[in-house]
PDBQT receptor file of N, H, CA, C and O in Angstrom, charges set to zero:
ATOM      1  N   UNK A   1     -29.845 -65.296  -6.679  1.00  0.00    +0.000 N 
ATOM      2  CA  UNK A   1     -29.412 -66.613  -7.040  1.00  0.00    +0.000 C 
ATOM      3  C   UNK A   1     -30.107 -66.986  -8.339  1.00  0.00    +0.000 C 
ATOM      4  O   UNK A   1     -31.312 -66.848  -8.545  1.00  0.00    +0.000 OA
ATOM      5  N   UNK A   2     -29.002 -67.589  -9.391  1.00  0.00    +0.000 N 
ATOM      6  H   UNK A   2     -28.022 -67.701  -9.223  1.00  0.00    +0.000 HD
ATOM      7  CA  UNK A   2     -29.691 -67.995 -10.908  1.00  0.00    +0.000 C 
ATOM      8  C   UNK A   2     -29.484 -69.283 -11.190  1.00  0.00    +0.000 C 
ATOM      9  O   UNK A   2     -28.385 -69.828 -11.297  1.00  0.00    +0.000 OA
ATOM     10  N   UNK A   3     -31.064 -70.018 -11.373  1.00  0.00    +0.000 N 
ATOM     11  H   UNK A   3     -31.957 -69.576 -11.286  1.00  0.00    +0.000 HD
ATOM     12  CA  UNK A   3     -30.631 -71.132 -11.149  1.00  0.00    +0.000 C 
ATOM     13  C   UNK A   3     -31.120 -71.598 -12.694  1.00  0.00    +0.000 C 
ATOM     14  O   UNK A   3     -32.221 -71.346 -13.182  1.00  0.00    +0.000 OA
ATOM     15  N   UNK A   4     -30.111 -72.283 -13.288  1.00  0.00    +0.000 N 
ATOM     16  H   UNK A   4     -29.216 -72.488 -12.891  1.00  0.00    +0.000 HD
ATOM     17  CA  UNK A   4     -30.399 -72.624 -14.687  1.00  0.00    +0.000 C 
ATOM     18  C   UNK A   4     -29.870 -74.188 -14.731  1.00  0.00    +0.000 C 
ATOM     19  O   UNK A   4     -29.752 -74.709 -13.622  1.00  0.00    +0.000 OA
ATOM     20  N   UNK A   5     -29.527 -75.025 -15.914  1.00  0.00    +0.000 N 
ATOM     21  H   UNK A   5     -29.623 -74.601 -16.815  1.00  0.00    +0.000 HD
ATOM     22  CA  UNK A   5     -29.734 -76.168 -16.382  1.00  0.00    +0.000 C 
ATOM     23  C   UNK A   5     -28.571 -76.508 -15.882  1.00  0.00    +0.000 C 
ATOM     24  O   UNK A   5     -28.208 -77.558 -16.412  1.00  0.00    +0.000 OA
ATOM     25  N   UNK A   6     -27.535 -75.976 -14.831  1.00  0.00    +0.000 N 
ATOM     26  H   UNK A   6     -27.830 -75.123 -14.401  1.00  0.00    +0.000 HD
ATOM     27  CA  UNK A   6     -26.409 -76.796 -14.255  1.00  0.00    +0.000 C 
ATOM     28  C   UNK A   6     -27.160 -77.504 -12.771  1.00  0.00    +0.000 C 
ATOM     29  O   UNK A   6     -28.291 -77.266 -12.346  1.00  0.00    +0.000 OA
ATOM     30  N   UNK A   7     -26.489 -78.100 -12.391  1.00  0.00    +0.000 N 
ATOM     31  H   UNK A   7     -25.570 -78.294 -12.736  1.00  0.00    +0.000 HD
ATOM     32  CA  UNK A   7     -27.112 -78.511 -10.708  1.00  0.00    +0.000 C 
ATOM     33  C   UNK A   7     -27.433 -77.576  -9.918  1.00  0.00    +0.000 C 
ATOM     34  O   UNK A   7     -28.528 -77.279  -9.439  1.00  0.00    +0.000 OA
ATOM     35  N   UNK A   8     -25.775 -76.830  -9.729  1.00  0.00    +0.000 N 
ATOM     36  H   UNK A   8     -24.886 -77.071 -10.118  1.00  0.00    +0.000 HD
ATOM     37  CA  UNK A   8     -25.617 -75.885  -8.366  1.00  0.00    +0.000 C 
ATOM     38  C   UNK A   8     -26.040 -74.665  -8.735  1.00  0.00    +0.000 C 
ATOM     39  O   UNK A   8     -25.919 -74.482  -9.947  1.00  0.00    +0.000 OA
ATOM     40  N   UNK A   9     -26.612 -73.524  -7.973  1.00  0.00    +0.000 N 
ATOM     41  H   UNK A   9     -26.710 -73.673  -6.989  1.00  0.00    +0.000 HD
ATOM     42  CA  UNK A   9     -27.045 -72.382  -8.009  1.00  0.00    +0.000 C 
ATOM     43  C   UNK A   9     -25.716 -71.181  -8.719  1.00  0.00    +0.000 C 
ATOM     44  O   UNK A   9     -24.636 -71.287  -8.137  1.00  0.00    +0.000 OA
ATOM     45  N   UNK A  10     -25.744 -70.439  -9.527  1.00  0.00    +0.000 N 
ATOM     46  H   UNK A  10     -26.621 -70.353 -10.000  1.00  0.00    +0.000 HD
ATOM     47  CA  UNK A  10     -24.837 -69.294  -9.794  1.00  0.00    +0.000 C 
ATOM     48  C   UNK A  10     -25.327 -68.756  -9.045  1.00  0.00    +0.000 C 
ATOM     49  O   UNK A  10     -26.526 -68.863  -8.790  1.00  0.00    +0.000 OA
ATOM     50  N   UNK A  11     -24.557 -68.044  -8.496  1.00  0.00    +0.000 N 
ATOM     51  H   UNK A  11     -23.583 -67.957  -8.703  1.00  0.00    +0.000 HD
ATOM     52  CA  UNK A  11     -24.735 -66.404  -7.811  1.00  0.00    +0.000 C 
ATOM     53  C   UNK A  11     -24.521 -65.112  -8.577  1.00  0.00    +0.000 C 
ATOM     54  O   UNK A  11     -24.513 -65.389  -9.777  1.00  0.00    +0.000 OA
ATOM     55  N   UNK A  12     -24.405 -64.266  -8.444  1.00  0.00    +0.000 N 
ATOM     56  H   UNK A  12     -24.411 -64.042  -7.470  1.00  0.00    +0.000 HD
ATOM     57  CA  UNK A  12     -24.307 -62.962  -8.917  1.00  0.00    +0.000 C 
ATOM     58  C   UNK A  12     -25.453 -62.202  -8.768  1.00  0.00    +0.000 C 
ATOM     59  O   UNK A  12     -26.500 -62.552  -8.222  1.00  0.00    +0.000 OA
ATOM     60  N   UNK A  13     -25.053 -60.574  -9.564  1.00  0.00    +0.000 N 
ATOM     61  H   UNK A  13     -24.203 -60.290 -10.007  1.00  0.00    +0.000 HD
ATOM     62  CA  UNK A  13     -25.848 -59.710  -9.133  1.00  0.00    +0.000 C 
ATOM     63  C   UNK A  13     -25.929 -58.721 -10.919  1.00  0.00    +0.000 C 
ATOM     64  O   UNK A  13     -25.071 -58.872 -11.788  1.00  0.00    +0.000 OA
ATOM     65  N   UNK A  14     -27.096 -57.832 -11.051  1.00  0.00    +0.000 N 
ATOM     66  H   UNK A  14     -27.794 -57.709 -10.345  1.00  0.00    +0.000 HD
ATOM     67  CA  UNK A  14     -27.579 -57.270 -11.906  1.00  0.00    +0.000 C 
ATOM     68  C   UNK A  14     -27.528 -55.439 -11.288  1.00  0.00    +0.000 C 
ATOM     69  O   UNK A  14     -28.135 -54.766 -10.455  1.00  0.00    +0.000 OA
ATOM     70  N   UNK A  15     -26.412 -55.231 -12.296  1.00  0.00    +0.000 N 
ATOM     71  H   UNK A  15     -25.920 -55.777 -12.973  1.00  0.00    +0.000 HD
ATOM     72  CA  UNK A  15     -26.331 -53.507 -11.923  1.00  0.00    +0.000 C 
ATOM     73  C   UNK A  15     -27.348 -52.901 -12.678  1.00  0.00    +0.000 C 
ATOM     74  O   UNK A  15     -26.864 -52.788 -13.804  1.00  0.00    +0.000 OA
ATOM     75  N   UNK A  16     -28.997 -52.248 -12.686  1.00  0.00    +0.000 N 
ATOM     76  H   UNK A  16     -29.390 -52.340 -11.771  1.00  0.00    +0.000 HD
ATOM     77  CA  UNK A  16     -29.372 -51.517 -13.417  1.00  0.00    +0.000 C 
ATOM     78  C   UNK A  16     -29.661 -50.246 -13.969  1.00  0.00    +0.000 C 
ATOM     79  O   UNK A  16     -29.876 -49.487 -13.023  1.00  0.00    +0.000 OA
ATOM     80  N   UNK A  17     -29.724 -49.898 -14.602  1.00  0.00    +0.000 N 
ATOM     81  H   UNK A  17     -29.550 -50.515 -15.369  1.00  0.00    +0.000 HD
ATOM     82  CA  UNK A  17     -29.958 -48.383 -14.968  1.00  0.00    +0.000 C 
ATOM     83  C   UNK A  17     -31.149 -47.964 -15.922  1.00  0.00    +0.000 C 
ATOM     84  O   UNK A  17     -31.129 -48.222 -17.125  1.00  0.00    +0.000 OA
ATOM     85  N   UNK A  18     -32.446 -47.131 -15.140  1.00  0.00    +0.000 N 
ATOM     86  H   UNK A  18     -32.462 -46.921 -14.162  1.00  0.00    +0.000 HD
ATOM     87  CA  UNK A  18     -33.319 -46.716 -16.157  1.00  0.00    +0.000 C 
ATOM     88  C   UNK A  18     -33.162 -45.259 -16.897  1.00  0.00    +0.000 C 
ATOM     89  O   UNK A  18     -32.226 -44.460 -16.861  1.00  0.00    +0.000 OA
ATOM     90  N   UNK A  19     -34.192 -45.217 -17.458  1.00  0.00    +0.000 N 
ATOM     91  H   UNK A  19     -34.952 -45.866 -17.488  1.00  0.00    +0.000 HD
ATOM     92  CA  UNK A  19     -34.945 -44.233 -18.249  1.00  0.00    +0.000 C 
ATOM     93  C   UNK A  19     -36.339 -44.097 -18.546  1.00  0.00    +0.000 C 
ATOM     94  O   UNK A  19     -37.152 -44.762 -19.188  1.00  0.00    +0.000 OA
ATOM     95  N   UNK A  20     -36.381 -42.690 -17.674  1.00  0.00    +0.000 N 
ATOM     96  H   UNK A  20     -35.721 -42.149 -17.152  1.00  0.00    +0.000 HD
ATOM     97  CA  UNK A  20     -37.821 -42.627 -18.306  1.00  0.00    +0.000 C 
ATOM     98  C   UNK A  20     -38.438 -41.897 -19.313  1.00  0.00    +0.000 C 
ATOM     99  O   UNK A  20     -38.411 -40.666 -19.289  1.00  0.00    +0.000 OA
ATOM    100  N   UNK A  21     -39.164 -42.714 -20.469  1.00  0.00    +0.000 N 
ATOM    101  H   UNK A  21     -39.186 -43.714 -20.488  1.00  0.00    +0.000 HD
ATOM    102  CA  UNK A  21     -39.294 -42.242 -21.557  1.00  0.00    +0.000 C 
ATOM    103  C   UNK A  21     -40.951 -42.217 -21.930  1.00  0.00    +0.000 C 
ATOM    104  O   UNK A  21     -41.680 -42.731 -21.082  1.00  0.00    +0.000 OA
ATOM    105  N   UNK A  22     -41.539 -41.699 -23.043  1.00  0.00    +0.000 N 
ATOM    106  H   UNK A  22     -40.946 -41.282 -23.732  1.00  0.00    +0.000 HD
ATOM    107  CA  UNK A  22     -42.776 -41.359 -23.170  1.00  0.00    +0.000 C 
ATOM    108  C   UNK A  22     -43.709 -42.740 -22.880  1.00  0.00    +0.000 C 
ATOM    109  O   UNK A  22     -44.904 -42.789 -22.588  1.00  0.00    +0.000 OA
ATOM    110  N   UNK A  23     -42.985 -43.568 -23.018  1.00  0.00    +0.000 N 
ATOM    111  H   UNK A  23     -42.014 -43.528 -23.255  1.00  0.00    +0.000 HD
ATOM    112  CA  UNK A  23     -43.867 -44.507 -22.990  1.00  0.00    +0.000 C 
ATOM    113  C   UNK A  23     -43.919 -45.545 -20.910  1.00  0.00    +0.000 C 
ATOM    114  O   UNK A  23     -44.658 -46.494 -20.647  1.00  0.00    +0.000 OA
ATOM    115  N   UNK A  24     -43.098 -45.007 -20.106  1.00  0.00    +0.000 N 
ATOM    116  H   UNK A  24     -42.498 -44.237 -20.320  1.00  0.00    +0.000 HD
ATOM    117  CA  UNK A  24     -42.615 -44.755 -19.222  1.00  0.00    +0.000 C 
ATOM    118  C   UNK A  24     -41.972 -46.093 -18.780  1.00  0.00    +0.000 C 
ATOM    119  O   UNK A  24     -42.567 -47.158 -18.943  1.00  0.00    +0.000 OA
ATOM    120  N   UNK A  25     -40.892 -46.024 -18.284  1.00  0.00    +0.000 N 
ATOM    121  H   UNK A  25     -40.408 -45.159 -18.151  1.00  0.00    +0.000 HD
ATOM    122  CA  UNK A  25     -39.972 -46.815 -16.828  1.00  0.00    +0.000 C 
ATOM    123  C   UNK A  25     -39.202 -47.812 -18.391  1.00  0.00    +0.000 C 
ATOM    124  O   UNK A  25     -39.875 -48.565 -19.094  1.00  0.00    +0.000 OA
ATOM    125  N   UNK A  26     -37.919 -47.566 -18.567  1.00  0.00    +0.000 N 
ATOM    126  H   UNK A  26     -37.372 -46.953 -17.995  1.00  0.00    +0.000 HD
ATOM    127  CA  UNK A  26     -37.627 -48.720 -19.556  1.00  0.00    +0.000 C 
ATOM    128  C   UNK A  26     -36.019 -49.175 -18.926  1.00  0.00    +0.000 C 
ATOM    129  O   UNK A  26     -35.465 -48.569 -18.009  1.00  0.00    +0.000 OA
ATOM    130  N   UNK A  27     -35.632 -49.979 -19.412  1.00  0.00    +0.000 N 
ATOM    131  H   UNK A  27     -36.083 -50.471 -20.157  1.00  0.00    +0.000 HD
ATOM    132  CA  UNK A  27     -33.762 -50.066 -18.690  1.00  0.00    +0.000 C 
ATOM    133  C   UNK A  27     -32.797 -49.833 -20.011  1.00  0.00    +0.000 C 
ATOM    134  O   UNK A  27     -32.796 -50.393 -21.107  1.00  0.00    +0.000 OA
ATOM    135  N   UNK A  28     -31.996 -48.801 -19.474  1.00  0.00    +0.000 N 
ATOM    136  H   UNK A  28     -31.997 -48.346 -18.584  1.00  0.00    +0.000 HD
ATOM    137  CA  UNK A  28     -30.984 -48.047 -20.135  1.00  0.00    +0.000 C 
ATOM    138  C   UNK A  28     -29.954 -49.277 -20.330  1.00  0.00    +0.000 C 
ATOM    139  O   UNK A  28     -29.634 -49.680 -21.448  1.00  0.00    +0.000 OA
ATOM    140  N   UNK A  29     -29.654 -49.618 -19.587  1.00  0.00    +0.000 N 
ATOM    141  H   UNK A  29     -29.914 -49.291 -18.678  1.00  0.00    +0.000 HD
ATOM    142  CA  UNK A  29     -28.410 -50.649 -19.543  1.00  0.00    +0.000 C 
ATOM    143  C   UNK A  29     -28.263 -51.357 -18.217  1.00  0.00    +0.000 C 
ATOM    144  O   UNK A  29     -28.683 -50.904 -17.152  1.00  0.00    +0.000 OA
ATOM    145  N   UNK A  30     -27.624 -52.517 -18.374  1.00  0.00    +0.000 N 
ATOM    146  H   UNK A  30     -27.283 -52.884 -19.239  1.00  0.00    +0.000 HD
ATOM    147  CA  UNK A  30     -28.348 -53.800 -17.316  1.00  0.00    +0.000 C 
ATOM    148  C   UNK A  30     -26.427 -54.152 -17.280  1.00  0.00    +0.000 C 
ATOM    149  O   UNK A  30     -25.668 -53.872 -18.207  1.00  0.00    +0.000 OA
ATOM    150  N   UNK A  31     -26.183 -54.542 -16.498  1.00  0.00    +0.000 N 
ATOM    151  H   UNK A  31     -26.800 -54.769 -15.744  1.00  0.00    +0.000 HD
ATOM    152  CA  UNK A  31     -24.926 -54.980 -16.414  1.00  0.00    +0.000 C 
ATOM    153  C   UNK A  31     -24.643 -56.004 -15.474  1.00  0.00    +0.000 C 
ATOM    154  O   UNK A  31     -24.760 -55.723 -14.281  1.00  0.00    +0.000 OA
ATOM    155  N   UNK A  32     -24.268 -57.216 -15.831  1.00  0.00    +0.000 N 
ATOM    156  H   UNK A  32     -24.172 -57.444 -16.800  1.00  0.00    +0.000 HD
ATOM    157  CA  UNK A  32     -24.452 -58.376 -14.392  1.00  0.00    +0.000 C 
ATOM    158  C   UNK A  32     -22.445 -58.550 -14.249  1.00  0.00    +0.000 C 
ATOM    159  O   UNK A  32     -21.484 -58.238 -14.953  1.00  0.00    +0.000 OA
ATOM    160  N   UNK A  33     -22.719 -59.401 -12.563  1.00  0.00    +0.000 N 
ATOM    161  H   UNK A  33     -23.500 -59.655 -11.992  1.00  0.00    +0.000 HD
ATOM    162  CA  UNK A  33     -21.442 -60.174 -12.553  1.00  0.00    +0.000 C 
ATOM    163  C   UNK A  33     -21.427 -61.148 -11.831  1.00  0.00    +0.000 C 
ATOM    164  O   UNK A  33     -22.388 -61.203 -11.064  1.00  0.00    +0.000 OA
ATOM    165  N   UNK A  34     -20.626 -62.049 -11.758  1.00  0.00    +0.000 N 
ATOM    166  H   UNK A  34     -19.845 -62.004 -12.381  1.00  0.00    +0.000 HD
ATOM    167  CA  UNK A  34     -21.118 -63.386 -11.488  1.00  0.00    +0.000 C 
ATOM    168  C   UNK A  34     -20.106 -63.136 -10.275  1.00  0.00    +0.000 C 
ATOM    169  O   UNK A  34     -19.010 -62.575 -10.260  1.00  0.00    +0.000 OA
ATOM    170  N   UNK A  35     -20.846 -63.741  -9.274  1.00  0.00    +0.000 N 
ATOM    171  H   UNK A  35     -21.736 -64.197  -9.287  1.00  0.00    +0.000 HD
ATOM    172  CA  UNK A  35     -20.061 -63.805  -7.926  1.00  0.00    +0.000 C 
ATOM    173  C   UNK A  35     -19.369 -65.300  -7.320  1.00  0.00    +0.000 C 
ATOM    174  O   UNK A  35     -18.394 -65.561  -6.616  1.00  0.00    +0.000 OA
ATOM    175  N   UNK A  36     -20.435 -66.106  -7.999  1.00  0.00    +0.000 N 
ATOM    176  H   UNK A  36     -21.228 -65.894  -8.570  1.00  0.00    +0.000 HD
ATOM    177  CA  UNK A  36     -20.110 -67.378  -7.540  1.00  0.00    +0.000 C 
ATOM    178  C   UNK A  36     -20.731 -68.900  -8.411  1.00  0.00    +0.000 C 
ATOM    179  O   UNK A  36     -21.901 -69.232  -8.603  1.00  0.00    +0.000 OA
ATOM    180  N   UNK A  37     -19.540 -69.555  -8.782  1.00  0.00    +0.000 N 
ATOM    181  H   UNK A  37     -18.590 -69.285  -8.625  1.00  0.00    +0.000 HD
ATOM    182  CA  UNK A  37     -20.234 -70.813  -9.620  1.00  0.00    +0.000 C 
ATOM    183  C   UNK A  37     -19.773 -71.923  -9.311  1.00  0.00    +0.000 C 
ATOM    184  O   UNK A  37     -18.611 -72.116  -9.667  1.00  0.00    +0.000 OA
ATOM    185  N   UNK A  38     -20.369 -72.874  -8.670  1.00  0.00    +0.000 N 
ATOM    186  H   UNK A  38     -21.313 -72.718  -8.380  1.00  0.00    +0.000 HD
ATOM    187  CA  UNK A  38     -19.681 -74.246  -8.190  1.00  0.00    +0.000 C 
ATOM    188  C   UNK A  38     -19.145 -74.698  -9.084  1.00  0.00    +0.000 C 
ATOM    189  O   UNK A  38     -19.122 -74.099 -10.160  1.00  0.00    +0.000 OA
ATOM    190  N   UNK A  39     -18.540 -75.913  -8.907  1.00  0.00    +0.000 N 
ATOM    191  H   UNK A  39     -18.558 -76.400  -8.033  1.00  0.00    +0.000 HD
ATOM    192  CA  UNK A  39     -17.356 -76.611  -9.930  1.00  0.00    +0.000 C 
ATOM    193  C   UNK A  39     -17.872 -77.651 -10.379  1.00  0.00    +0.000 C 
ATOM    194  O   UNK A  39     -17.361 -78.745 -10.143  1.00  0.00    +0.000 OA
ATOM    195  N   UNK A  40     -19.369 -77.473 -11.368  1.00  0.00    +0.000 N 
ATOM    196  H   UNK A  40     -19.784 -76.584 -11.560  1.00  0.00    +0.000 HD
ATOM    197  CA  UNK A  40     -19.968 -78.785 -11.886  1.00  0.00    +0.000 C 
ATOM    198  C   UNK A  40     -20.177 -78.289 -13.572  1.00  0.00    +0.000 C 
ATOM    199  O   UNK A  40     -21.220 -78.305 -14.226  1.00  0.00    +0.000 OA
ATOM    200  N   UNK A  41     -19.022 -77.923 -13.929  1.00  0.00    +0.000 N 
ATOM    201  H   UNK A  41     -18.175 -77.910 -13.398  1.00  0.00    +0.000 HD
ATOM    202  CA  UNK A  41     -18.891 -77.577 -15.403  1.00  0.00    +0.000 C 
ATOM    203  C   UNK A  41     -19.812 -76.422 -15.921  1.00  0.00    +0.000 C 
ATOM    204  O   UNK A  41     -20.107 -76.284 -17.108  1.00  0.00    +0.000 OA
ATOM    205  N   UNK A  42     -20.286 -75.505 -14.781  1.00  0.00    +0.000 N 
ATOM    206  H   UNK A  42     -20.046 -75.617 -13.816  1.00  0.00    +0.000 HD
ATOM    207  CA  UNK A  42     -21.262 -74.406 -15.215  1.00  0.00    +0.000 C 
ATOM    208  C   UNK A  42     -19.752 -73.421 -15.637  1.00  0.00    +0.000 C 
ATOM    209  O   UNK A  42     -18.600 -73.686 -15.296  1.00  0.00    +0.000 OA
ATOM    210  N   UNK A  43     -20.262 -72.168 -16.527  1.00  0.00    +0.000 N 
ATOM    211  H   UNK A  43     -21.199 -71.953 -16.804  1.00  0.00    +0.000 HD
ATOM    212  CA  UNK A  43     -19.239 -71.331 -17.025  1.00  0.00    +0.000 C 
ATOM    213  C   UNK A  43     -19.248 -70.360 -15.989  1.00  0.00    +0.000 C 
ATOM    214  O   UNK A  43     -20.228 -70.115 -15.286  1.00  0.00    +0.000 OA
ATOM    215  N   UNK A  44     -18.077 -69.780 -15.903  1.00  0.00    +0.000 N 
ATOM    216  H   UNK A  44     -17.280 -69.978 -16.475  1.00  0.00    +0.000 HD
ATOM    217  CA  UNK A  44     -17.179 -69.112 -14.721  1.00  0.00    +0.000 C 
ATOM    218  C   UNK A  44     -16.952 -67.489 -15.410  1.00  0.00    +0.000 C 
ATOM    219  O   UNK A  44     -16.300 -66.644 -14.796  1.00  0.00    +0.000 OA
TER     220      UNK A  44
């Protein structure tokens, strides 16, 4: 749950993907999607 400067809570979720590199544990690519946004003018 992401709760930012609207009232109601967004929902969604964060697909991630690492790599480990010399300097170790970093994220390759991060990919979110929004599952759920109440109807108080937050973006959809």
């Amino acid at each position: 749950m992401l709760y930012t400067a609207y009232k109601a809570p967004i929902v969604g979720s964060f697909h991630d993907r690492f790599a480990r590199t010399s300097d170790g544990w970093r994220f390759a690519a991060r990919r979110g999607s929004l599952t759920f946004a109440a109807e108080t003018g937050a973006p959809a």
